[in-house]
C-alpha positions in Angstrom: -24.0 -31.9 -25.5 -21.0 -32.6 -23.2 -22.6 -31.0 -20.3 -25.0 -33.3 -20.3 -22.8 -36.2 -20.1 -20.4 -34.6 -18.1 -20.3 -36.9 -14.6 -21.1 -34.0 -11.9 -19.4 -34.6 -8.2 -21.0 -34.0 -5.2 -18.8 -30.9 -4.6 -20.1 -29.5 -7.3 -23.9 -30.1 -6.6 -23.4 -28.8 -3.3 -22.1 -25.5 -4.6 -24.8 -25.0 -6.9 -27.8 -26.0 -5.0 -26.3 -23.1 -2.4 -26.3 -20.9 -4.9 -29.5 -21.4 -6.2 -31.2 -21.3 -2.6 -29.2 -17.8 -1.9 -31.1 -16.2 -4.4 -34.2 -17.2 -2.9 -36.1 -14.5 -1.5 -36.5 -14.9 2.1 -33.1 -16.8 2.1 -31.6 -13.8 0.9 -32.9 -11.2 3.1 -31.7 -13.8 6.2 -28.3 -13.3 5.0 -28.3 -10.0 3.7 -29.4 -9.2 7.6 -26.5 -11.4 8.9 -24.1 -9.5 6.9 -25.3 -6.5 8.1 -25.3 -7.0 11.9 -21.8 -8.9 11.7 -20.5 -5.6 9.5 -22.1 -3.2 12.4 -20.5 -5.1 14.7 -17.0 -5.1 13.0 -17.6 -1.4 12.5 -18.1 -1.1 16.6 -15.2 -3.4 17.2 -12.8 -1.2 15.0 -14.1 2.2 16.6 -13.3 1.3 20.0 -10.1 -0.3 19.4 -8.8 3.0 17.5 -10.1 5.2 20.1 -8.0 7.7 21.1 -5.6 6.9 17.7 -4.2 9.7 16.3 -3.6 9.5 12.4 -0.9 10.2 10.4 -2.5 11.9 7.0 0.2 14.1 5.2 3.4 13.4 5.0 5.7 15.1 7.4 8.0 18.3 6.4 11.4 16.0 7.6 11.8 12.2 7.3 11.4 9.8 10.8 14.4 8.4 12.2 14.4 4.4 11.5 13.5 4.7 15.8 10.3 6.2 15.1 9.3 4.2 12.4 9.6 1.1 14.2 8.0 2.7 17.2 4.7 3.4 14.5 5.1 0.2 13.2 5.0 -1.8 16.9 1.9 1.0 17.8 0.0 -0.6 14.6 0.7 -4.3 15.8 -0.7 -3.6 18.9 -4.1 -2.9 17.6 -4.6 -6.4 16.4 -5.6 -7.8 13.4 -7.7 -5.2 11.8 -4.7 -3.7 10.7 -2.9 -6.6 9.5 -4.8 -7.8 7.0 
């Protein structure tokens, strides 16, 4: 009973009516298409900025110096903001 007298705001029309129009079909597919060409591109983008990159996957045998760490650390930084989120 309370959700029916409940007094709805505009906000929250708005975010269901999107919701309800996302599951449409061919509304669906339009997005699901749009995610998919910005994730390819995202994918590209990444390649070519970490081409060339050499990674670091096992730890080494003897610890960096604090020098080399930082020297890693501005490396990554350079790259942008893939690899700061």
């Amino acid at each position: 009973m309370y959700a029916l007298t409940k007094k709805i705001t505009g906000a929250e029309w708005k975010k269901t009516f999107f919701k309800w129009v996302k599951k449409l079909p061919f509304v669906k597919r339009l997005v699901e298409k749009e995610l998919d060409k910005n994730m390819k591109s995202m994918a590209e983008d990444l390649t070519a900025q970490l081409k060339g990159m050499s990674y670091q996957r096992y730890l080494p045998a003897k610890g960096w110096s604090k020098d080399r760490v930082v020297k890693e650390i501005m490396k990554c930084n350079e790259l942008g903001w893939f690899c700061t989120a």
